[in-house]
N, C-alpha and C positions, 0 to 999 in steps of 0.2 A: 864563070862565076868565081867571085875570091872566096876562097876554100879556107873553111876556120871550126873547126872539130868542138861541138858543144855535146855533149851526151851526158845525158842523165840517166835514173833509172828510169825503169817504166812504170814504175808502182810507186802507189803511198802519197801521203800528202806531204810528208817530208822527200819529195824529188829532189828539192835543195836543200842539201846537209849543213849548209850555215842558217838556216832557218830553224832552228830547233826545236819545232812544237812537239818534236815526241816526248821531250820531258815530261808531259804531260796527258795521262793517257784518258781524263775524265771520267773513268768508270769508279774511283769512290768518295766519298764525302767527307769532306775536312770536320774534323768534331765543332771548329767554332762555326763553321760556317758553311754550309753545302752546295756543290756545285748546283744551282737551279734546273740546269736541264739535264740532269743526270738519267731522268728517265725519260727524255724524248729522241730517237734515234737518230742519229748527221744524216743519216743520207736522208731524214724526211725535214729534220730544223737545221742543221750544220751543227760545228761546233762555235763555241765561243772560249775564248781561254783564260788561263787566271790575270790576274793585274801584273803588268811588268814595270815597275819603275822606271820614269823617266827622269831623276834629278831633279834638277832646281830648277826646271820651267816646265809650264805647261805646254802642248805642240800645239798653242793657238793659230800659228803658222807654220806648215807643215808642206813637205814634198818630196820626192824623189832629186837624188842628185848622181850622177854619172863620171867616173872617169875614164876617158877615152877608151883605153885598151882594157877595160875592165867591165866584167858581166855581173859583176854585184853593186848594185848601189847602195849608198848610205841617204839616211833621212836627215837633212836640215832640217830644225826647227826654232823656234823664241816666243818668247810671249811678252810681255813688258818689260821697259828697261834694257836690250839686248846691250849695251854698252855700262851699265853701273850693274854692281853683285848684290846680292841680295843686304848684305852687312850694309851697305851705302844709304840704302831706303829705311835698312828696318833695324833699331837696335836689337842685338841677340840678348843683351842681359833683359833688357822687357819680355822678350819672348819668352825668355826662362821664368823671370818673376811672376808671367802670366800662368804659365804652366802651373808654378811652384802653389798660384795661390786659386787652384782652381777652375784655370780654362778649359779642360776637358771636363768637367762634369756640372757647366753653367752655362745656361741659353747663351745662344748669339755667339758672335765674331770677338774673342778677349783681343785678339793679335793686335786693332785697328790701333791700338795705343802706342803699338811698338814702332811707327812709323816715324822717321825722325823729321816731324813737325811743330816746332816749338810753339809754332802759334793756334795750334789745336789737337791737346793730346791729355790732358791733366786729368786721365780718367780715373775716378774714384775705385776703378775693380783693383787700378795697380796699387793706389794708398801713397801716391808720392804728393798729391796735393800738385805744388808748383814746385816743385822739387827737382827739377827736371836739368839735365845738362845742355850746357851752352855746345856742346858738340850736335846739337837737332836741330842743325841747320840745313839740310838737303834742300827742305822748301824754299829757304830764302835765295840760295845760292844757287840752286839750278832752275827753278821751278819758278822763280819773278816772284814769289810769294802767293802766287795762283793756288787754288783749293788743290791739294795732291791727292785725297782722301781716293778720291774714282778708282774703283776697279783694284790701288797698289790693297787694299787690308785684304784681299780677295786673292793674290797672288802671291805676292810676293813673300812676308812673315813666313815660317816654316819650324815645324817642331823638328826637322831632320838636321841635325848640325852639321853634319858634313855636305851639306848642300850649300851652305849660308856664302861658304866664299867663293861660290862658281859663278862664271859667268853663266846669263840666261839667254845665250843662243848657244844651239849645241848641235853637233853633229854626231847622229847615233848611227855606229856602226852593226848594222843586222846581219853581217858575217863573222862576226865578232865570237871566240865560243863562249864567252858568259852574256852575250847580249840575251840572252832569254832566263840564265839563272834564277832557283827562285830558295829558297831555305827551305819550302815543301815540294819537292823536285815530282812527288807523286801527286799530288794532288791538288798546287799551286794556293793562291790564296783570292777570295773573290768578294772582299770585304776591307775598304781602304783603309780604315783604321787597325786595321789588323797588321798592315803593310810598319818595317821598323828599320832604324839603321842597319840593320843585318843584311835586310832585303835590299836594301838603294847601295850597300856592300859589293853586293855579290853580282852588280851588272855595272857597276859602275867604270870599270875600264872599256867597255866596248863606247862611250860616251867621251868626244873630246870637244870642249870649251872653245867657241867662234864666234865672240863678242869684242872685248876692246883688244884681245890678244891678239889678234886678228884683223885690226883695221877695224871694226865696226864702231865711229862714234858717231851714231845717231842712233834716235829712238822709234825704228822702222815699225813699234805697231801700229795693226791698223793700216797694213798698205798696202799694195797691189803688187802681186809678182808673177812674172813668165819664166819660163825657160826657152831658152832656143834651140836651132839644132846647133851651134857651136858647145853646149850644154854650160853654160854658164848658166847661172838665175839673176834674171833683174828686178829689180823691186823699187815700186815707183811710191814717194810719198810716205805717212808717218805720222806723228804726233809731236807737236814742239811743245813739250811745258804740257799744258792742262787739256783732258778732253776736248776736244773737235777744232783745236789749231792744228794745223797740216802743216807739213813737210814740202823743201821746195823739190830735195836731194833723191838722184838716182842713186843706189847702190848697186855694186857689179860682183857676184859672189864664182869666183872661179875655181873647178871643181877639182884643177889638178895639183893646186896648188893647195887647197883649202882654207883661201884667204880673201879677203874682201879687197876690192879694188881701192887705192889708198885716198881719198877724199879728205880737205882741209878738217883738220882737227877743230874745233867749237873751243872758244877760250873757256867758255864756263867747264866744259870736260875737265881741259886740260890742267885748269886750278884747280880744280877735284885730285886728278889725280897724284897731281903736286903738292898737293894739302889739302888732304881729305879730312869732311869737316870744319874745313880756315881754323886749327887750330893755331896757325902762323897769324893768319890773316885778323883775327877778335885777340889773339896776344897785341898785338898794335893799336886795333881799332875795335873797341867791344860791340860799337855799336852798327857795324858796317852794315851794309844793306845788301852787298855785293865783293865780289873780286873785283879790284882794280880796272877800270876800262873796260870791265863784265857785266854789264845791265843784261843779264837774260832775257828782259824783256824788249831789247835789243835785238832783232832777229841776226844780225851782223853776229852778234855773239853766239847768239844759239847754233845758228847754219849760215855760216859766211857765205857769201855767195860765190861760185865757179861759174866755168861756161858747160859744164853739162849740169846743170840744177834745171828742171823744169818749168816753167814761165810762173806757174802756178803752186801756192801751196795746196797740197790734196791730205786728207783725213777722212779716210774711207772711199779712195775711187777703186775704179776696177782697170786693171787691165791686159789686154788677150792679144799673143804671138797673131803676125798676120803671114797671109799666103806673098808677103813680099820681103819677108825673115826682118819688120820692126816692127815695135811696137805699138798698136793704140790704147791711149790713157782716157778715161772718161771719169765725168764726177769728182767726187770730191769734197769736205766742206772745207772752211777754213774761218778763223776768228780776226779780230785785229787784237793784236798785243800793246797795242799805242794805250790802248782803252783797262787801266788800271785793274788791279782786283781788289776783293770787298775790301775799304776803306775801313770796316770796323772787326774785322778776322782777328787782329791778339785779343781785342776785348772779350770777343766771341771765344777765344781759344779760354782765352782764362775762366770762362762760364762755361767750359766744357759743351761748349755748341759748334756745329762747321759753321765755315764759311760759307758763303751762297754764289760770291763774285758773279751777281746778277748782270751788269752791266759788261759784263768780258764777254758771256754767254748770250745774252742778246743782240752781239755784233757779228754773231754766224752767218756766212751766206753759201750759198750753193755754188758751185763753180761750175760755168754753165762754157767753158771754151775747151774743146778735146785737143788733144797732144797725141804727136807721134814721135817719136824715140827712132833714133836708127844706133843701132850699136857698132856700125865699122866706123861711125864718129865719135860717137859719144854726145849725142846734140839733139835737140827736141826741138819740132817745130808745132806751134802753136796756131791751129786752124779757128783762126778767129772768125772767120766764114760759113761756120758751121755750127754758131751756138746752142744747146739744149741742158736740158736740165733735169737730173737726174735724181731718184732715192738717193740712199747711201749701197755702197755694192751694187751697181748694176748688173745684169744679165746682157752677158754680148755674144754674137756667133759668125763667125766666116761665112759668106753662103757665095756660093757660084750664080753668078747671071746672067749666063751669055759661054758661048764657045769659046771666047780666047782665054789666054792668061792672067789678060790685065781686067776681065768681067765678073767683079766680084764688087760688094757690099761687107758691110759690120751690120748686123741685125741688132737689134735691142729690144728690150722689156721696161713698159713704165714710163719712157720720155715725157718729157711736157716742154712743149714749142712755146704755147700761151704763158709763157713765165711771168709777162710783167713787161712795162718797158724799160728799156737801156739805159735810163737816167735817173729810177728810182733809186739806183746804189750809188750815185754821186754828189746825193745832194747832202751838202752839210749837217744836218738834223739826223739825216739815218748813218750809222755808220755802214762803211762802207769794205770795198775790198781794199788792201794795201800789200801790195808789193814789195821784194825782202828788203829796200830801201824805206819802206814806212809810208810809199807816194802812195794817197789815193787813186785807184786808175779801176775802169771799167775791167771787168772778167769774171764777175762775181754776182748775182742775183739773191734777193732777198723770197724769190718763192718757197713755198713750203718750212720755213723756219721760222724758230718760234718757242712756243709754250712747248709743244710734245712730235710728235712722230709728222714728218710732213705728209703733207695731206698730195700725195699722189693717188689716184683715183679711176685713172679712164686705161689702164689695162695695155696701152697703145704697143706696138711694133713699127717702130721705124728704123729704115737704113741706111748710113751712111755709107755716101760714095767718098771715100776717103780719098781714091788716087784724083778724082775730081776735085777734091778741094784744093787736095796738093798741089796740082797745078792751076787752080783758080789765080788771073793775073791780082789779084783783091783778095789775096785770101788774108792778108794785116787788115783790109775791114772789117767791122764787128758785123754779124749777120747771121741768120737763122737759114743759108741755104745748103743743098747738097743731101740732104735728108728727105725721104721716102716715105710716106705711111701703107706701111701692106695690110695690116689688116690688127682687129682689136680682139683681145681673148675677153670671157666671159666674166675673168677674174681676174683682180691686181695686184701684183706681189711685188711689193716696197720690202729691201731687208729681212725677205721671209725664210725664203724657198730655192731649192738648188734645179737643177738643170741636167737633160742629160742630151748627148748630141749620138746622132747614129746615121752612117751612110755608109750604104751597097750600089757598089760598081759593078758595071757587066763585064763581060768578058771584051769588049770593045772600049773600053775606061770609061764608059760616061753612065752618070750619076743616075741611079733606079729609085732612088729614094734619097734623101737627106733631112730627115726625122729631129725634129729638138722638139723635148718635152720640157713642162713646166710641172714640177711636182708638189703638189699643195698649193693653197692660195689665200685667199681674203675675198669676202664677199660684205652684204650690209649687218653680217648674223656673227662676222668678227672670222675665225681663223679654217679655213676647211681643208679635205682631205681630196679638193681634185686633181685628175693628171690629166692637163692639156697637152694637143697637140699640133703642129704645125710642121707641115712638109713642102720644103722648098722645090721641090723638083716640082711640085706640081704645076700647072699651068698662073695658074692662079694660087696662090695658097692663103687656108684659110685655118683658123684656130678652132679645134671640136673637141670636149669632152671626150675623154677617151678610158677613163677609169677611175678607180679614188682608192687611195691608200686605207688601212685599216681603221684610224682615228683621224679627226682632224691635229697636225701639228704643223708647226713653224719650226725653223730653224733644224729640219730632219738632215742628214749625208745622204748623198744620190752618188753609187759608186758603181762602173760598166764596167760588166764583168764577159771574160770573153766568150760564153755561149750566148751574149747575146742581151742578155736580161739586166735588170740593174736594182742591186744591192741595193735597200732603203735602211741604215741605219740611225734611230734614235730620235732627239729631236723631242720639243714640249708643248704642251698645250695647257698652260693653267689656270686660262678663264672659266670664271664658274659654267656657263652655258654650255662645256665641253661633251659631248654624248658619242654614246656607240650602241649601235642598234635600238633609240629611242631613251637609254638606260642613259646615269652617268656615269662618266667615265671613272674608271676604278685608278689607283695611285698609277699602278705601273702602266697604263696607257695615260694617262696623263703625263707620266714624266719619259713616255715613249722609248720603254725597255725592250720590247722586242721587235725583233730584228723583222725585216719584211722583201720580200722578191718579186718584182713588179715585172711582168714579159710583157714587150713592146708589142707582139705579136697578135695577140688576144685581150688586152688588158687588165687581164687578171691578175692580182695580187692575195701571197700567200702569207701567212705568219710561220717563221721562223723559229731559232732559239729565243730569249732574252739573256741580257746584261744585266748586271747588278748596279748600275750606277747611271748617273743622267747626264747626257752633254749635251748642252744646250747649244744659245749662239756661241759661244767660243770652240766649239767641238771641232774635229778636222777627223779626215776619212781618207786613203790612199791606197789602191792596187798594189797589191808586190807580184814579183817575176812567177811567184807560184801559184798566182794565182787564188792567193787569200786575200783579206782586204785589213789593214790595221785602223783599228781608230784611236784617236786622242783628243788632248785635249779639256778645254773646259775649266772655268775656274776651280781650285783649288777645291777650295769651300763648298764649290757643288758636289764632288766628287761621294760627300759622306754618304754614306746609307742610308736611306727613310729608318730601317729596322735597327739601324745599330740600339741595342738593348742598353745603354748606360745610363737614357732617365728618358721621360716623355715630354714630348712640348706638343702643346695645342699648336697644329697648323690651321691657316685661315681657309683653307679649301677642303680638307679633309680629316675636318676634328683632330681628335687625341691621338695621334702616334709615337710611339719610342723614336725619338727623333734622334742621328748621331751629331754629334757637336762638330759645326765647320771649323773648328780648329783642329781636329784630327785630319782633318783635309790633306793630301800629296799628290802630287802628279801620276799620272796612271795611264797606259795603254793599253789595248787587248786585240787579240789579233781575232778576225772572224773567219773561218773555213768552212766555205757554200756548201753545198748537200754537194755539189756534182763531186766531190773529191772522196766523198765515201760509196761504198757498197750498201747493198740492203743488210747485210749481216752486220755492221758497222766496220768493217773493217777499210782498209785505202783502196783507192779506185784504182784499176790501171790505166795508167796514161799515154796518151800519144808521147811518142819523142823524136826532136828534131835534132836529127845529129849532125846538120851540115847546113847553115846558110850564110847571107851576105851579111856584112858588117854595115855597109851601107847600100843605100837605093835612093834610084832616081825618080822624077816624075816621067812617063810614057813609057812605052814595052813592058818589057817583064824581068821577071825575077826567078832563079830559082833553087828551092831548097831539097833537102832530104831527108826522110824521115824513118825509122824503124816504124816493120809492117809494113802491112801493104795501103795503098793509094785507094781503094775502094773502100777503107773503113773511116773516111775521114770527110767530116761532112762541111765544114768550112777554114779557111784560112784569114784570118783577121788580125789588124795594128788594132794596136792599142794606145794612144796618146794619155800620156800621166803628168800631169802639169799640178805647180803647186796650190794650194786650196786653205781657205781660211772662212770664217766665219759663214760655213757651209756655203760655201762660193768656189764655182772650179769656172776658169772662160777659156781654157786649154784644152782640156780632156775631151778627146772623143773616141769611136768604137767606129773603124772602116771593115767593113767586110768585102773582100777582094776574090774576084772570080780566076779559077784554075784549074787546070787538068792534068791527070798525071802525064809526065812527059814522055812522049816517043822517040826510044832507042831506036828503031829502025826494025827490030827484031828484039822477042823473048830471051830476058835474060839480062841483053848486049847493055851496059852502062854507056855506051854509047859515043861518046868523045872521051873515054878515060879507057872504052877495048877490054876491061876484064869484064869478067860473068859473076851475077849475082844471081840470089835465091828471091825472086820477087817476096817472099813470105817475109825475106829480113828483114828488108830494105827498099824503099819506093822514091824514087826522084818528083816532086811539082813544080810546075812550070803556073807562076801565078803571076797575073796581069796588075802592074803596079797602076798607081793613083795618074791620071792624066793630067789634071791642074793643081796648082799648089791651094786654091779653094778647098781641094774634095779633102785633101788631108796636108794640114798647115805643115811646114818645114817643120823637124823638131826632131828629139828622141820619141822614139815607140815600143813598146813591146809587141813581140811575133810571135802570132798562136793558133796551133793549128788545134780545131776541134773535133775529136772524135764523133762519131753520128747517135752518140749516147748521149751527148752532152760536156764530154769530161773533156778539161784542157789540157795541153800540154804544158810544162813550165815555158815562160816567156823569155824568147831572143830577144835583148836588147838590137835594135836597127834604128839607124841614124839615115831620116828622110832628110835627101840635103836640098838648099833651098836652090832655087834658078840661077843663075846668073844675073843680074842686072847692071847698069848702065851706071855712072860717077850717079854719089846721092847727090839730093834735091839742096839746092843753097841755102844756108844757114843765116837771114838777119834778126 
């Protein structure tokens, strides 16, 4: 065994001393604002901690990132924009005048005016009339003139000055010792408006900028990303210009370097960057419409095209590391940009009304052709043999089907085979798909798009045989084969609801169980609280009700935690028809504040602490090595408090409440700490500790580590797969429970191959039976956790499962 000395202590929830939660010891109540669960005990709710400032983005996308030789990871994250700085989108002096005249203590969003849109911004709260500078050009210059309004007044604007000129992709260092700082070091702060430059101060150095300083020119949100086990992150797809146009661009973000893999610069960036604003460019030509040979609306300009770009532009797919170390892409929508935006938008800007660019948005289609990625090329191939059609975010799973290595499937949630036939998107009248040359070409379906939410409906699970497509001799023909239907769940979840995967191996490597739940759903009565389930190992497997969460919500975190059980944080339900226990739903179950602990085992589910704040769909949720779980995320402007006390505004679901203003809005995290880490006294649990294992493991045999204490008080050994996760979507993450005994020395005592005498009471060697096919647990980074027979985990060894060896990849036309 390669021998690598990790030791921690054996107590407390701060095992890792760069995790700094003691800062905060919960037990008193800030005078403005009190901790909520002050009187409910961790070890019966956990804790929940104060807001930690996260700069000038939201972690809309969010994940662990690794470097080699190192036991600590840092969090990549971004949220819109990850290549332009906040100043670019949003003038700071509007921000100010908004402030200055009022926007914290008057309804609504004041910020949306700050956005530099010349052709829709002359709002009467600022008092400039048309008064406005010819520097509010971002719409026209990068944006084709497309409606920008979507999502940036929600994000982007910021009362934090020191935020305005960062980039908004960031990597936050959580070993960092001010990554946890707070200005109430005792008692933290758990009320975002309270949160001030003092505070985005004082953590600000564990936080370093990975956007265009860094190679990043494209606009990755909105896209699908894995990690492998080379621990790179890839990230497929994005937003060009205006909601629901897609991205063709793979991005390649390397973790040792901390730099994005270098992909052709977009002219339109690059004249930004060169003249931000076109203050050069309207000195010459007042009237431009564009930089020089920069039509944005141009896809050449926007994302030139390379030979690692994907066939397809995607906005919104999914997609998940396979048991053969590449990628599959599913879904997706995408726009045509050929097709103008609203023809009357200055008129409309100067009447202080948006634009609608009706006819951009009715050219959306579904991208119904999957892609696979190999990363020792950098090259996508396009399984045009295999078309379906998908939500937005699918739901994908690896499953084993058969004994060998090469007998596995992609499972899915939601498909629809019956899309429509293959000529409806070609014909002249409908617009169609177009390719980053502008050619109309089949790849693209016109199902479920439209007026509102696509109408996906029959609940389905089908699986692709992907390495069967691969080598299908026809797999450049368009076709709907290679897909499975195993069996339909009770409920439909389009864009809802997350996922959680779980599989135990015997002590012989083959698969006891391999469990994926469906948490929450959609029925005819609109949004419910069930937990289905489906087990692959079974002979047959079939979809059964298995539990139900505590409210009905959509868009909750589903986070596997290593005894086994999985974390339910947050998540909203705000249709009126919303109910609990026949009642209706009260605020904070509607905006799904408390936390919840779902055991796969019994189906029971428990309530927890609560949070003060609501993350909705933008929210994100991720395991750390200790075995706590952080969440983030979430628009801005959601962020505010229902109670913030500064005036009341009648909400439409729940009459009159002191409503806080979403322009106090900041970016916020908080870290949640499970019951199993406390004592009934409230004090820190003692933990298992592994003071000896492998850096890396293979598939077949075994593996083995060492632990302080003995071998009889430790009730399982389990990977932990932590992949990165966005709009409460993970298709990486899973929970392997691996079968072990402690190891025999030959004789009491004897260490055995290493000859000196230990104290069994100190120190216990396991000998634990690794994963047998790269199905049961995908190649990838893991963390390794032994679990005491109480429940309590040990901190997690970062192990690098490496992938098989295989054969030259598949040829690239």
């Amino acid at each position: 065994m390669k021998r690598q000395i990790v030791t921690f202590a054996a107590g407390g929830i701060c095992a890792l001393s760069w995790l700094a939660l003691g800062l905060w010891s919960g037990a008193s109540a800030q005078s403005s604002f009190p901790d909520p669960n002050a009187n409910c005990p961790p070890a019966e709710c956990g804790r929940v901690s104060p807001f930690i400032p996260m700069q000038s983005a939201e972690a809309v996308h969010m994940g662990l990132v690794w470097k080699k030789d190192s036991e600590k990871p840092k969090i990549l994250f971004h949220a819109r924009f990850p290549q332009y700085i906040p100043n670019d989108m949003s003038d700071p002096a509007l921000v100010d005048r908004a402030i200055a005249r009022g926007a914290f203590t008057t309804a609504g969003n004041q910020f949306n005016s700050s956005l530099r849109d010349v052709l829709h911004g002359f709002d009467p709260f600022l008092g400039l009339g048309q008064a406005r500078s010819a520097e509010d050009s971002f719409q026209r210059l990068t944006y084709g003139g497309y409606l920008m309004r979507q999502g940036l007044s929600m994000s982007v604007p910021t009362r934090i000055k020191a935020n305005r000129t960062m980039e908004r992709q960031l990597l936050f260092d959580i070993s960092h010792p001010d990554a946890f700082k707070n200005t109430e070091p005792q008692n933290g702060k758990f009320h975002t408006a309270l949160l001030d430059e003092a505070d985005f101060a004082m953590n600000r150095a564990a936080f370093a900028e990975n956007g265009y300083s860094k190679n990043m020119f494209y606009n990755t949100y909105c896209n699908a990303r894995v990690t492998l086990a080379d621990g790179r992150v890839y990230v497929f797809g994005g937003h060009d210009m205006q909601s629901d146009n897609g991205l063709y661009k793979v991005q390649v973000f390397d973790p040792e370097t901390e730099t994005w893999r270098k992909r052709r610069e977009p002219c339109d960036l690059a004249n930004w960057k060169r003249d931000p604003f076109g203050r050069e460019l309207f000195a010459r030509d007042p009237n431009a419409q564009f930089f020089d040979n920069c039509d944005p609306r141009n896809q050449q300009s926007t994302q030139p095209s390379e030979p690692s770009d994907q066939k397809y532009a995607r906005w919104y797919p999914s997609a998940a590391p396979l048991p053969n170390d590449m990628v599959l892409v599913l879904g997706g929508f995408d726009q045509d940009n050929t097709v103008a935006p609203d023809p009357a938008r200055a008129t409309k800007g100067r009447a202080n009304q948006s634009q609608s660019d009706t006819a951009f948005t009715a050219s959306r289609v579904n991208i119904v052709v999957p892609e696979v990625y190999d990363p020792k090329t950098d090259r996508n191939i396009a399984l045009e043999n295999a078309r379906m059609a998908f939500p937005l975010y699918p739901q994908m799973e690896s499953v084993q089907t058969g004994p060998g290595r090469d007998d596995w499937k992609v499972c899915t949630m939601n498909g629809e085979i019956d899309y429509g036939a293959e000529t409806a998107e070609d014909t002249p009248a409908t617009p169609g798909y177009r390719n980053a040359q502008g050619v109309r070409t089949l790849g693209g379906a016109r199902f479920g798009v439209g007026g509102g939410t696509p109408n996906f409906t029959k609940g389905t699970t089908w699986c692709l045989d992907v390495l069967g497509a691969l080598k299908d001799p026809n797999r450049n023909m368009p076709a709907r084969n290679h897909w499975t239907l195993v069996d339909t769940a009770s409920e439909v979840r389009p864009y809802c609801c997350p996922t959680a995967s779980q599989i135990e191996i015997d002590g012989n490597g083959r698969t006891v169980s391999h469990q994926w739940f469906m948490i929450s759903g959609t029925d005819a009565s609109g949004q419910t609280g069930t937990v289905e389930r489906i087990d692959f190992a079974d002979a047959s497997p079939r979809w059964e009700k298995v539990g139900n969460i505590l409210q009905p919500l959509a868009t909750t975190k589903a986070v596997l935690l290593p005894d086994g059980k999985v974390l339910i944080g947050q998540g909203v339900n705000r249709a009126a028809n919303c109910t609990v226990d026949g009642r209706p739903c009260t605020f904070e179950e509607r905006e799904g504040h408390a936390f919840q602990m779902f055991d796969p085992s019994t189906g029971a589910v428990k309530k927890l602490a609560k949070t003060t704040v609501s993350r909705g769909l933008h929210g994100t949720a991720t395991l750390l090595p200790n075995a706590t779980v952080f969440f983030a995320g979430e628009n801005r402007e959601a962020l505010v408090r229902p109670d913030d006390p500064s005036f009341p505004l009648m909400s439409s679901y729940a009459g009159l409440l002191p409503r806080g203003d979403p322009d106090q809005g900041v970016p916020v995290g908080q870290v949640f700490s499970p019951p199993y880490l406390f004592t009934a006294g409230g004090g820190s649990a003692r933990r298992p500790v592994i003071t000896e294992a492998p850096e890396e493991i293979s598939f077949r045999g075994h593996f083995d580590i060492e632990i302080a204490g003995r071998a009889d008080q430790i009730g399982s050994v389990v990977l932990l797969r932590s992949d990165h996760n966005t709009h409460s979507l993970t298709t990486g993450d899973r929970y392997v429970k691996l079968a072990f005994r402690e190891k025999d020395h030959g004789g009491r005592g004897e260490r055995g191959d290493k000859g000196d005498k230990r104290d069994r009471d100190d120190e216990s060697e396991l000998r634990v039976v690794a994963p047998k096919l790269p199905a049961q647990a995908v190649p990838g980074i893991y963390m390794l956790f032994v679990v005491d027979r109480n429940g309590v985990p040990s901190v997690g060894k970062k192990v690098v499962l490496k992938p098989e060896t295989r054969g030259p990849s598949l040829e690239f036309k």
